[in-house]
N, C-alpha and C positions, 0 to 999 in steps of 0.2 A: 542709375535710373535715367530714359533718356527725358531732355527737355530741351525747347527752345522759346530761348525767351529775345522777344523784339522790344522796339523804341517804345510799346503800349502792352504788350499781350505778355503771358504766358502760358506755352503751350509744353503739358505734362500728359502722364497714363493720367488713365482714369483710375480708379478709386470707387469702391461702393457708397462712399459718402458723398459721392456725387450726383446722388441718385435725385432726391427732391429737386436741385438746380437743370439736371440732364432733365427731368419729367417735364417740367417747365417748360422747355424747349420742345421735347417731342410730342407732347398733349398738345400746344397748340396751333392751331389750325392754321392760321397764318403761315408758320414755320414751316409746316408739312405740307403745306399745298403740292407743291413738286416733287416731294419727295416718293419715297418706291414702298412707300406704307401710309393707311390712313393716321393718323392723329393718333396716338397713344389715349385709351381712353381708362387705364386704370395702370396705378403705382408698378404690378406685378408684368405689365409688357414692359415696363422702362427698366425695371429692377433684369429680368430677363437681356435685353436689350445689352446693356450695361455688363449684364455677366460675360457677355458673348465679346464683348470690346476688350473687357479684362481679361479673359485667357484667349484671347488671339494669339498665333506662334509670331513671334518679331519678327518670322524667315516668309511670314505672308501676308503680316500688316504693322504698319508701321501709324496707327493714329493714337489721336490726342484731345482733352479735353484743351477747351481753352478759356483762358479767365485773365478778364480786364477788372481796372480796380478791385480787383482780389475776389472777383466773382467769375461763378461758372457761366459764358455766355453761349454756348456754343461747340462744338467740334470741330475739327480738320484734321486731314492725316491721308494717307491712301490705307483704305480697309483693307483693301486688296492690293499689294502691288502690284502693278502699278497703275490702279485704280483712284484718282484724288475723289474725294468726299467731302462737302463742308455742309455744315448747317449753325444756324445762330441763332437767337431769340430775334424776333421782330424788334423789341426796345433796344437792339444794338445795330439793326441796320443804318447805311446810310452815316456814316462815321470813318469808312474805310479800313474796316477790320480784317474785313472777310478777305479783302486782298492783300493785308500786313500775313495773317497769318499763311493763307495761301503762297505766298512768295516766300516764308519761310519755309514750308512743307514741301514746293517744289526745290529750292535749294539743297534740302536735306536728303531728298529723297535721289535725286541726283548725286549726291555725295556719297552714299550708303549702299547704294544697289546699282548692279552692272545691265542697266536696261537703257536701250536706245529712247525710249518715250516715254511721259506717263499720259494717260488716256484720263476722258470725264465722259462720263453717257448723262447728257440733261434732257432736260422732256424740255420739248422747243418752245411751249409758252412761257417759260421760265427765263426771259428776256434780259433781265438783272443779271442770272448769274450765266450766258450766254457773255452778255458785254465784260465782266468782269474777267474771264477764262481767256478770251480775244485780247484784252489788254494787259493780259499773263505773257498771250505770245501763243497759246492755242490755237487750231486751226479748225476749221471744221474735216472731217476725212467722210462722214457719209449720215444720209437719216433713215431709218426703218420706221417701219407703224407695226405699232399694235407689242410692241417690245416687252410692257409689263402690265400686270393686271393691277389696280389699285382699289380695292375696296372691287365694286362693281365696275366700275370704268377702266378699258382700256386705255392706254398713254403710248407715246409716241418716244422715238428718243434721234438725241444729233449727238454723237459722234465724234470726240476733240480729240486733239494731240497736242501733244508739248513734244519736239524732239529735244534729244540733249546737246545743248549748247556745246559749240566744235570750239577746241583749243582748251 
């Protein structure tokens, strides 16, 4: 089973009993602001959600739930390779997690898979996790409008790259 675990984090599959602590994160609004779906607003989108992360083929995503002091705060992983993904609860921001396990998942994903890049598509008010990606070692390569629909609201999206480190 894969995992990786850092100086604070550990990053595993998910698990359908991670559904209540996953809800938690994708119900609130805070956390979802940016994200490419509104707020989970009932158990059965997360329960769904969740199913879809658990039978992902390894050969076309490689993510992970992630749990500090022995709790579920969060995800990272690339959903998509090589697509990176994070999201955390608000009560874990600001601690420097999201770029502990980020720099775990780009390490790994680098080590695992024969791809020149891994890419992030962020909606460009999402300023945080913009500076966070840049201090990865991200680039910007381009921005488009009108990229996803969310709820009613169109969204914008920028564009990152990580190449893979030469030597």
């Amino acid at each position: 089973m894969a995992e990786i675990t850092t100086r604070r984090l550990r990053l595993r599959r998910a698990a359908i009993g991670d559904l209540e602590a996953m809800h938690s994160v994708l119900s609130n609004a805070e956390a979802m602001r940016y994200w490419s779906s509104p707020p989970h607003t009932d158990l059965e989108q997360t329960r769904q959600w969740l199913a879809a992360m658990i039978a992902a083929s390894p050969l076309e995503s490689d993510d992970f739930v992630v749990e500090y002091a022995g709790e579920v705060i969060g995800k990272a992983g690339c959903w998509r390779i090589a697509e990176i993904g994070l999201i955390f609860h608000p009560d874990a921001w600001g601690l420097g997690l999201a770029r502990e396990a980020a720099s775990a998942v780009i390490e790994r994903t680098f080590d695992l898979f024969p791809i020149e890049a891994i890419w992030a598509d962020v909606d460009p008010r999402n300023t945080a996790c913009l500076h966070l990606l840049e201090g990865l070692g991200f680039a910007e390569v381009r921005r488009a409008e009108r990229t996803c629909k969310v709820g009613e609201a169109w969204c914008d999206s920028v564009y990152l790259a990580l190449k893979r480190p030469v030597g």
